[in-house]
C-alpha positions in Angstrom: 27.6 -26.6 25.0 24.9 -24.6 26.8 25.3 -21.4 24.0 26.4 -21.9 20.2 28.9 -19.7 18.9 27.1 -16.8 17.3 25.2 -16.3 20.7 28.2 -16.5 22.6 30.1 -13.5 19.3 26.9 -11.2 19.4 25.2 -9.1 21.9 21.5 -10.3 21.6 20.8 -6.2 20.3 23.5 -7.5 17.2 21.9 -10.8 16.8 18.4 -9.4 16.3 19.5 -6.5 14.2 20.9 -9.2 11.9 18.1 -11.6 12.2 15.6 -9.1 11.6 18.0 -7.7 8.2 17.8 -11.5 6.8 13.8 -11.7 7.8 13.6 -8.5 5.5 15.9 -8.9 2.8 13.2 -10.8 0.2 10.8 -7.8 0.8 13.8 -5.7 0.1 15.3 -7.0 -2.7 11.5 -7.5 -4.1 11.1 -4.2 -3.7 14.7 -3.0 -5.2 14.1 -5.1 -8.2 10.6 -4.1 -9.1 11.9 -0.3 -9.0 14.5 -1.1 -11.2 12.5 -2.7 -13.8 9.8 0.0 -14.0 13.1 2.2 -14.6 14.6 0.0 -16.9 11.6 -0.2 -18.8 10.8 3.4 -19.0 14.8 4.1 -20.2 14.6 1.6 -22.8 11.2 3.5 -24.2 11.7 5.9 -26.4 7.8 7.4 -25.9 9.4 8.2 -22.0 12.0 10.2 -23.3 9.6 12.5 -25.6 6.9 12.8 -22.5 4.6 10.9 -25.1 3.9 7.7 -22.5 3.3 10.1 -19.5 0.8 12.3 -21.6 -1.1 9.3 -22.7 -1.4 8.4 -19.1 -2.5 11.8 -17.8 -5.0 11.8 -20.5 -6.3 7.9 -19.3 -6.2 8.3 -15.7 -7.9 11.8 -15.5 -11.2 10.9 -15.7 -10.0 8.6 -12.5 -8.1 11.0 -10.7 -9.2 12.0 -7.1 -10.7 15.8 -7.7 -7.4 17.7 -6.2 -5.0 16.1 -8.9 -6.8 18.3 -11.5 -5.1 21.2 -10.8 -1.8 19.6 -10.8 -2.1 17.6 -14.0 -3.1 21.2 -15.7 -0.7 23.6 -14.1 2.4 20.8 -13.4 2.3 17.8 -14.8 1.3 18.6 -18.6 3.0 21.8 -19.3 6.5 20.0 -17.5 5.8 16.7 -19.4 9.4 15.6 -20.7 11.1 17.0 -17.1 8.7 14.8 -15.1 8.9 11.8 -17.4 13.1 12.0 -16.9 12.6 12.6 -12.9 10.4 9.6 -12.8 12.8 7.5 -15.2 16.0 8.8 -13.0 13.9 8.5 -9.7 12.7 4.7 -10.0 16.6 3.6 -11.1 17.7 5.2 -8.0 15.1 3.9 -5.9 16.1 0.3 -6.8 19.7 0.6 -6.2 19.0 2.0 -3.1 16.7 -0.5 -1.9 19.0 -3.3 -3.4 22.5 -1.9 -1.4 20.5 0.0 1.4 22.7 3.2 1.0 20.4 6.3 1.6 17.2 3.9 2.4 15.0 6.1 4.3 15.0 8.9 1.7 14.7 6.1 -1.1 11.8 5.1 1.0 10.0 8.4 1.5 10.2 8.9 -2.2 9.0 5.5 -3.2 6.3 6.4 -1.0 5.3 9.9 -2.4 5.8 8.3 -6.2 3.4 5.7 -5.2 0.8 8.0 -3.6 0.9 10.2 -6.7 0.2 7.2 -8.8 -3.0 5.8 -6.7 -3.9 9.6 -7.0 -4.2 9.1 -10.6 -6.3 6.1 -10.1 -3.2 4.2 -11.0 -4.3 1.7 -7.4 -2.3 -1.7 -8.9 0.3 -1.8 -8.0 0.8 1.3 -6.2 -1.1 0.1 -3.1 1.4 -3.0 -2.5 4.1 -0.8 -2.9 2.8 1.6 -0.4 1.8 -0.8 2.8 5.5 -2.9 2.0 7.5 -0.1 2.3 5.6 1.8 5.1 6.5 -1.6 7.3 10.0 -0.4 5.9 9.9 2.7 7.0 8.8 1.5 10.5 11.7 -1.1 10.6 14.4 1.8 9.7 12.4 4.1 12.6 12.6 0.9 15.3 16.8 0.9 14.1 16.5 -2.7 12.3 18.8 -1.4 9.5 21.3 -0.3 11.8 20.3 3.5 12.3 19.0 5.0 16.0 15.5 4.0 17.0 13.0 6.9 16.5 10.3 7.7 18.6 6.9 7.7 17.1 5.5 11.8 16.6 2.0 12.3 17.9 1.9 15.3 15.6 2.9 12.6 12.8 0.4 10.7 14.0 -2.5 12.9 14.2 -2.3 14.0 10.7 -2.2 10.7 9.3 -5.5 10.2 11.1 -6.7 13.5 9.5 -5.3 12.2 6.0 -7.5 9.4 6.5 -10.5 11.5 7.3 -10.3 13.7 4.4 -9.7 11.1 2.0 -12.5 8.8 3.5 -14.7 11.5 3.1 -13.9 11.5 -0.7 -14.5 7.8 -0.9 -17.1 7.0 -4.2 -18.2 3.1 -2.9 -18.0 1.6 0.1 -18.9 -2.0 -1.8 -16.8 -4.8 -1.3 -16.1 -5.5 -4.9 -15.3 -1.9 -6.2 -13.4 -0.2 -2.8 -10.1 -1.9 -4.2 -10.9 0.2 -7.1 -11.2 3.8 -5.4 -8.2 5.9 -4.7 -9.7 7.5 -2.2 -10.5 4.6 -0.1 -7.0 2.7 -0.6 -5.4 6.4 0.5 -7.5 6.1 3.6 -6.7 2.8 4.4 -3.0 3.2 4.2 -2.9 6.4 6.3 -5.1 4.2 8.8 -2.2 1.6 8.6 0.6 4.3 8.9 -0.6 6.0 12.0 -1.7 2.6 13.0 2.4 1.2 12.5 3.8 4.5 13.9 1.9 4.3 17.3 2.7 0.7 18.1 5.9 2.1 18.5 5.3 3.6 21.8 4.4 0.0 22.8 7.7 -1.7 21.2 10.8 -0.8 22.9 14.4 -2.7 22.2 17.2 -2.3 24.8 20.8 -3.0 24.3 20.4 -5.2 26.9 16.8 -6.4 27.6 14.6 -9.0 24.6 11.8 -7.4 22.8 9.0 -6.5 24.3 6.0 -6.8 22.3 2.4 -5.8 22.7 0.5 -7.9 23.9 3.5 -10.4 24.1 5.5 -11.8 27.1 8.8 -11.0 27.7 11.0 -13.7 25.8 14.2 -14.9 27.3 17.3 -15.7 25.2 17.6 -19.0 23.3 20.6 -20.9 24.2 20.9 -24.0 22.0 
């Protein structure tokens, strides 16, 4: 038989939606299950429920902080202790669950991703930093539809001020040594807004039709495998 049976069931649009859900289901479910444990671990706690555990951490990290987070950890973060220990606690379980069964994944995403910017901030870069470049290649699977939503076109204006993001917080950079960068908040920041405008303007080079392959840059045009 010239096509198998799953070819000849799905449109070639359905068939690389689902391959492309199976190709990122570990990431997912990595992800899912690492925000439930840092949850889980916080509820369990009983120094997270008194704000003790986050005020021991402000008081670590602030001589690590990126300048701007000064402000913040006097006027927010310390006089709001127990409500921000709580929001982190409730934020985290949610985050997993919605990673784990995909319902409401882009929000889950965006605040994964502000959680984790907050914390390399701090000076908090491991594990923050893997967390951020994994699920900014989310977020750019969920713009290009490969979770089932409409593909969404990439925002020059989105764009542009990650490039400025990157500026200012390369401009804030301590070291530029090999051995100690991995170290500054400033210059992981930098490199992951580099990445994100980097992944969001490839889109204007990636374009999936119901009923044309993927087109890839720098790629040739791939024909249908019939098996």
């Amino acid at each position: 038989m010239k096509n198998n049976l799953i070819s000849r069931a799905l449109p070639r649009q359905h068939f690389r939606l689902a391959a492309s859900t199976i190709l990122l289901f570990p990431i997912r479910m990595f992800l899912g299950f690492g925000w439930l444990r840092a949850g889980i671990e916080k509820v369990i706690d009983w120094s997270w429920w008194t704000g003790e555990e986050l005020q021991r951490f402000l008081i670590e990290q602030r001589p690590l902080a990126l300048p701007f987070m000064e402000p913040l950890i006097d006027g927010l973060f310390e006089p709001f202790v127990v409500a921000i220990s709580l929001t982190v606690m409730i934020a985290q379980l949610a985050i997993g669950v919605a990673f784990v069964t995909t319902r409401y994944f882009r929000q889950a995403l965006w605040v994964g991703v502000a959680m984790n910017l907050v914390f390399v901030a701090m000076g908090a870069v491991d594990p923050s930093v893997f967390y951020l470049v994994i699920q900014l290649s989310l977020l750019a699977a969920v713009s290009l539809g490969l979770f089932g939503g409409e593909r969404r076109e990439p925002n020059p204006v989105s764009v542009g001020l990650k490039l400025g993001a990157a500026g200012v917080m390369g401009a804030m950079a301590m070291t530029i040594a090999p051995a100690d960068v991995i170290h500054d908040p400033a210059v992981i920041l930098a490199t992951v807004a580099l990445l994100a405008a980097a992944t969001e303007a490839l889109g204007w080079f990636v374009h999936v039709g119901d009923d044309e392959p993927i087109r890839r840059l720098g790629a040739p045009v791939t024909q249908p495998i019939s098996v």
